[in-house]
N, C-alpha and C positions, 0 to 999 in steps of 0.2 A: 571372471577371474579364476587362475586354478592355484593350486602352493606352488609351479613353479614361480608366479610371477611373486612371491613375496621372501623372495630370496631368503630362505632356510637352506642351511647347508647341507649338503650331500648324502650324509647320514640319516640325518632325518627325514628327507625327500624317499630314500631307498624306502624306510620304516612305513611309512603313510601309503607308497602304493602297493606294498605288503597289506595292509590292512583296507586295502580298498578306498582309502582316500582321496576324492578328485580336486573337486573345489570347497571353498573353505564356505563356512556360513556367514552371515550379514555380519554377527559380534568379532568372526576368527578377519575378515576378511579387513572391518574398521580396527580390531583393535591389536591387533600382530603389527603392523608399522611402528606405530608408535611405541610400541615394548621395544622394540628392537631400537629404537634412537634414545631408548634412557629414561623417557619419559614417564610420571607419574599418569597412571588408568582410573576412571571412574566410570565403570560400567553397571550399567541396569539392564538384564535379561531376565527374562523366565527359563527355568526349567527346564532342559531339552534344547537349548541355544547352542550347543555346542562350548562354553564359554570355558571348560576346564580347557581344552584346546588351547584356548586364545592367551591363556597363557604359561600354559606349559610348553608348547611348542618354542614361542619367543626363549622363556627362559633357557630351557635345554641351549638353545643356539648361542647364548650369551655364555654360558658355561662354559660351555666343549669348545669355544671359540677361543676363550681368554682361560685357558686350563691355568690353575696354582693348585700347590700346594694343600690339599687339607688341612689345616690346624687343629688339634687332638680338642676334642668335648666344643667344636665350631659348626657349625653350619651357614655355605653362602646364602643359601637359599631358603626361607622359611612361609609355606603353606599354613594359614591357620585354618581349621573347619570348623563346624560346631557338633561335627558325630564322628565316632567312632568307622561306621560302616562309610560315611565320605569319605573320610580321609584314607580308608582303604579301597575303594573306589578311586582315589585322585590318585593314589599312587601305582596305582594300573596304568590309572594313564600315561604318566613318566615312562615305568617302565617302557610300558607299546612303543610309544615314540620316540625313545630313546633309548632302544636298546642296543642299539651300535654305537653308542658314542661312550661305555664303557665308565657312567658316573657313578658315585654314591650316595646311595637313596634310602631311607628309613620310616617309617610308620611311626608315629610315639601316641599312646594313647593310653586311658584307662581298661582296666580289666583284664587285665595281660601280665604276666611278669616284666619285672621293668628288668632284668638281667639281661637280655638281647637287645633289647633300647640302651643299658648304658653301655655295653660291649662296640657297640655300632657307634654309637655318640662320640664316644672313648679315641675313637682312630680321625673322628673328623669326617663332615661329610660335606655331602656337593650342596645336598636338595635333603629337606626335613619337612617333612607332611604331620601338622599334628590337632590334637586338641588343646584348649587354651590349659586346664586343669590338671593333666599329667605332663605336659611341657615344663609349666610354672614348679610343681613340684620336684621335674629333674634339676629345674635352674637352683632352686635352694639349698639342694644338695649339693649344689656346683658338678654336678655333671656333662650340665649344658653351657653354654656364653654364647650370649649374642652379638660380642662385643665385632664379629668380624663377618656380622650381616653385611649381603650387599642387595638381595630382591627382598621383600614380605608382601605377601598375597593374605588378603583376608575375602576367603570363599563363603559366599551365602552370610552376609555379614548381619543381614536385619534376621535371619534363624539365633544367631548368635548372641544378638542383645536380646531375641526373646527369652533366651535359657539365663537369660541373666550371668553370660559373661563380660559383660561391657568394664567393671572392675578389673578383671583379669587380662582383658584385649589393652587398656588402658597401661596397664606396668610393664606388658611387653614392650610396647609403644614406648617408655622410657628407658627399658633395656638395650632396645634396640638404637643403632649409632641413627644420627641426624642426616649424612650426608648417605640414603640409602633410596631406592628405586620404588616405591608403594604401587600396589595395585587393588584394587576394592572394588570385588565384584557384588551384588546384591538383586533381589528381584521386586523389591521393593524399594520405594525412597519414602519414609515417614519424616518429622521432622529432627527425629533424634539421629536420623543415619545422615542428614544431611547435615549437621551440627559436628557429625563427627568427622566425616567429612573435611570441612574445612578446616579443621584442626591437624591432620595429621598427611594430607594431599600438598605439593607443591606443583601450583598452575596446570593441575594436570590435565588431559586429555578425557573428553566426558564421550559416551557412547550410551544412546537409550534405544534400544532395538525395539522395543513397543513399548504404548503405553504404560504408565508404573500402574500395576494390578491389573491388566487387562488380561482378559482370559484368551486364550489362544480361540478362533476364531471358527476351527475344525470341530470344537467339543461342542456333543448336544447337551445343554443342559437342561434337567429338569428336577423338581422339587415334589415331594407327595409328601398329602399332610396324614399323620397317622399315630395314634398314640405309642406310646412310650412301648407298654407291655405286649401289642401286638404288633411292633419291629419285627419279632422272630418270623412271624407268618409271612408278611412284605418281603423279607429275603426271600426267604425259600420259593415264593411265586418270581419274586424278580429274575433270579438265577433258572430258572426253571422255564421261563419263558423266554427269556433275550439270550440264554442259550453264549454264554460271553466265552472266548478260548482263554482268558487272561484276567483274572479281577483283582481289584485292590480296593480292600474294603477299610475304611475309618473310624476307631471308635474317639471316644474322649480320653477313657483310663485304661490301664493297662489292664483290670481285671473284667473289664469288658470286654478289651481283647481274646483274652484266652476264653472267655463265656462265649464268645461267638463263632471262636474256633472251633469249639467242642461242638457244640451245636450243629456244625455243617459238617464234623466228621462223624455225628452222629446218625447223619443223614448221605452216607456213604461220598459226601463230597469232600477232596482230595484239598485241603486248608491247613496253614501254620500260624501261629499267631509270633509278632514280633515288636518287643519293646524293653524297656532299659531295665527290665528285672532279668530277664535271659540274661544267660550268659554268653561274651563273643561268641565263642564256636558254635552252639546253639543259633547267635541271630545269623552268623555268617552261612552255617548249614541252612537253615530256612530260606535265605536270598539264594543261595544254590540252587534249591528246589525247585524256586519258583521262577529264576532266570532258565533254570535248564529244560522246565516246563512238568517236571516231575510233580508241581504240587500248581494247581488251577487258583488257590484262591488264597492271598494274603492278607488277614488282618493287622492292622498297624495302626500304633498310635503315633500322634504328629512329629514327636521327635525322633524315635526310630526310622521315621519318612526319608529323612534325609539324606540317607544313605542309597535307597533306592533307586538305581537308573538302570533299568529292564525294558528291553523296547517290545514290543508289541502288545501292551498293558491294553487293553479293550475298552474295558469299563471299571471307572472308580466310582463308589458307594459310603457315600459319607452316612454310615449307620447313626452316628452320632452329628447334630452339627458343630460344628465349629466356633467358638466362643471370639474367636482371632477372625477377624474378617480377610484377613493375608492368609491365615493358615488354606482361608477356602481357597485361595487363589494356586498356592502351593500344593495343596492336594490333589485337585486337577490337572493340572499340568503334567499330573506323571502320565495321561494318556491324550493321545492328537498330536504325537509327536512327528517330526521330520515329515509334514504334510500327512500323515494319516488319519481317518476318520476315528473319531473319540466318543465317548457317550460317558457322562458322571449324573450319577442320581443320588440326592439328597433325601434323606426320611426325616421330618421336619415335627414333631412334638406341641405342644402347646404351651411349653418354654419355652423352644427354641426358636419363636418364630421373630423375637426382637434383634436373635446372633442371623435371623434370614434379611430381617431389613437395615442390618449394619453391613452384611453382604452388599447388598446390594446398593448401599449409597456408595460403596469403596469399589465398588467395577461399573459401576454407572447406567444399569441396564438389571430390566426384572427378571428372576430368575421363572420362566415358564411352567405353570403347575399343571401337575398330569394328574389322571386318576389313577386310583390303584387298582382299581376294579380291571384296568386293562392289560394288567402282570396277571390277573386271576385271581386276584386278593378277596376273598370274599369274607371277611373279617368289619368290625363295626368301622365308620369314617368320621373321620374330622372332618367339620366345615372347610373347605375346600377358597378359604380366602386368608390373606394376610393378617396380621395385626395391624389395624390403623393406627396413625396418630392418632392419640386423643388430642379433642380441640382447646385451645387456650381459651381458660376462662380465668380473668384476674379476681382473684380474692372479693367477697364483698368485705368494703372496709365498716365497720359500726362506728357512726361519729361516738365519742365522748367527750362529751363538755364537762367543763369545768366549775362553772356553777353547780346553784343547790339543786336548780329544775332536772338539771340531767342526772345527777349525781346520785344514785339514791343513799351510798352513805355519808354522803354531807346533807341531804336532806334530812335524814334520820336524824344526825343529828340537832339541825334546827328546829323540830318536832316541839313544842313545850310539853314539859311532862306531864302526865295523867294520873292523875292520883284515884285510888278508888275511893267513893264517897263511903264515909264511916256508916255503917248500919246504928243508928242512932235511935234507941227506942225512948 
């Protein structure tokens, strides 16, 4: 199948083969019809699906098709993400593919002046890319009204309830009119996205492109067991030996981020670190760097992650593991993408090795353990096997009876008492 067969108009078609566009991917190629007849979306991809595509393209078409009027502090169209840097990311997209249909499009997000958000708001737009937290806040000021939605897209929806805004995705959901288009895209299905799901979906249309949490199939993975304080040395041979044009490294917090930064730029390697204490321009310059190839090595914590889609990412290095057994699923994914070869390696602790076998009950498949010795690590080792189950053992129960026999203070008390015989001279 190619986009012409999915009948996008003119404009857009032009756009697409400007950008090199031929044919759509497995999510663009299932779920562009059905956007385009009205229909409610429930899509499950990973990562690199293409799936910002599948529906911004639809939408664009529905826009520029049935043109009105802007209504002042309205938007048709509303994009939720749960980062800052997607949602500027998503609105690249728009723009790319619809830059000949001449819409209006805005970013709304924290850490920004909101003076260009309400100026922009202010006149009425096509399409609104935002975060749930600075949206809600322009609405209370009544800057915003949803009252004259007609699409809502919620992208990466199971990141979103991780960050705990399922409160906030919840009041838009009642701001928003009844008689409106939903679309819910996610890379995961736990039970609570599927609960939401039903609540907010009508009849819609389901799309699962691979298994929910299954790791793309291109990525090598593997696992080295190593203590905590000689991680440092494990990098530097890893990096040193696998030789990667491209890495993206993980930690837990953000101050191990910048700890691990330092460290490789102390060691003449070309590293940024990026997470929610930067500031925008700060994380948006780092994603430059490292998109334009001017900087080799990105440290990033999970929810900075999100915003990340840089293609020829090599190898990911979960320095830290992952407490979220989806987060591992999400991490990786940022390389093996569009069929190319991937390699993610995990440095796994003597904590970490219960967050390595909830990994692995959630993608269904052992994660393969290497040595470290064969990066050149020549630093002390961890036994080099998993955490077992420990085996069940039930309680021993201790009968107690209720008589005197078992009893020993009811037996005491049956005792007759003992008097000392008087010394009686």
């Amino acid at each position: 199948m190619s986009f012409d067969q999915l009948a996008l108009n003119a404009p857009i078609q032009r756009a697409l083969r400007g950008l090199g566009y031929q044919n759509p991917t497995p999510i663009q190629a299932a779920g562009i019809p059905p956007i385009l007849e009205g229909r409610d979306l429930q899509g499950c991809a990973q990562t690199g699906t293409g799936k910002t595509a599948a529906f911004a393209l639809p939408i664009l078409h529905k826009l520029s098709s049935l043109r009105k009027k802007t209504k002042p502090k309205s938007t048709r169209a509303l994009v939720l993400t749960p980062t800052r840097e997607l949602a500027v990311q998503v609105t690249d997209c728009f723009k790319d593919y619809g830059k000949y249909l001449g819409l209006h499009l805005m970013t709304v997000y924290g850490g920004v002046s909101l003076r260009p958000q309400i100026k922009a708001c202010a006149r009425g737009l096509d399409i609104m890319v935002a975060t749930p937290g600075r949206l809600l806040d322009l609405i209370n000021r009544d800057f915003v009204r949803l009252d004259n939605l007609e699409i809502m897209v919620l992208d990466e929806a199971d990141r979103m309830l991780d960050m705990g805004f399922l409160p906030d995705i919840k009041r838009l959901l009642l701001m928003a009119p009844k008689e409106r288009q939903t679309l819910f895209f996610s890379a995961t299905m736990p039970p609570v996205i599927v609960n939401l799901t039903r609540k907010i979906l009508n009849t819609p249309k389901k799309i699962q492109i691979a298994r929910v949490s299954e790791p793309v199939e291109q990525i090598d993975q593997s696992v080295l067991f190593v203590a905590q304080e000689d991680k440092k040395e494990l990098l530097d041979d890893v990096l040193n030996s696998s030789k990667p044009s491209r890495v993206l490294i993980f930690t837990r917090t953000k101050h191990s981020a910048d700890k691990v930064a330092r460290q490789l730029a102390r060691r003449h390697v070309k590293a940024q670190a990026i997470h929610g204490n930067k500031s925008q321009n700060a994380r948006q310059a780092a994603l430059n760097n490292f998109r334009t190839g001017r900087t080799k090595v990105l440290v990033a914590t999970d929810v900075a992650s999100r915003g990340i889609d840089v293609e020829g990412v090599t190898h990911v290095i979960n320095y830290d593991m992952p407490n979220e057994p989806e987060s591992y699923v999400h991490r990786i994914g940022r390389t093996g993408r569009a069929g190319a070869k991937g390699v993610a390696i995990s440095f796994c602790n003597s904590q970490e090795r219960s967050f390595l076998r909830n990994i692995e009950r959630l993608i269904r498949q052992s994660v393969p353990v290497s040595d470290p010795r064969a990066f050149g690590y020549e630093g002390p080792l961890l036994p080099q096997k998993k955490a077992p189950k420990k085996p069940y053992r039930p309680a021993k129960r201790r009968r107690v009876g209720t008589g005197s026999q078992n009893n020993p203070v009811s037996r005491k008390k049956t005792e007759p008492k003992r008097y000392k015989r008087a010394n009686v001279k």
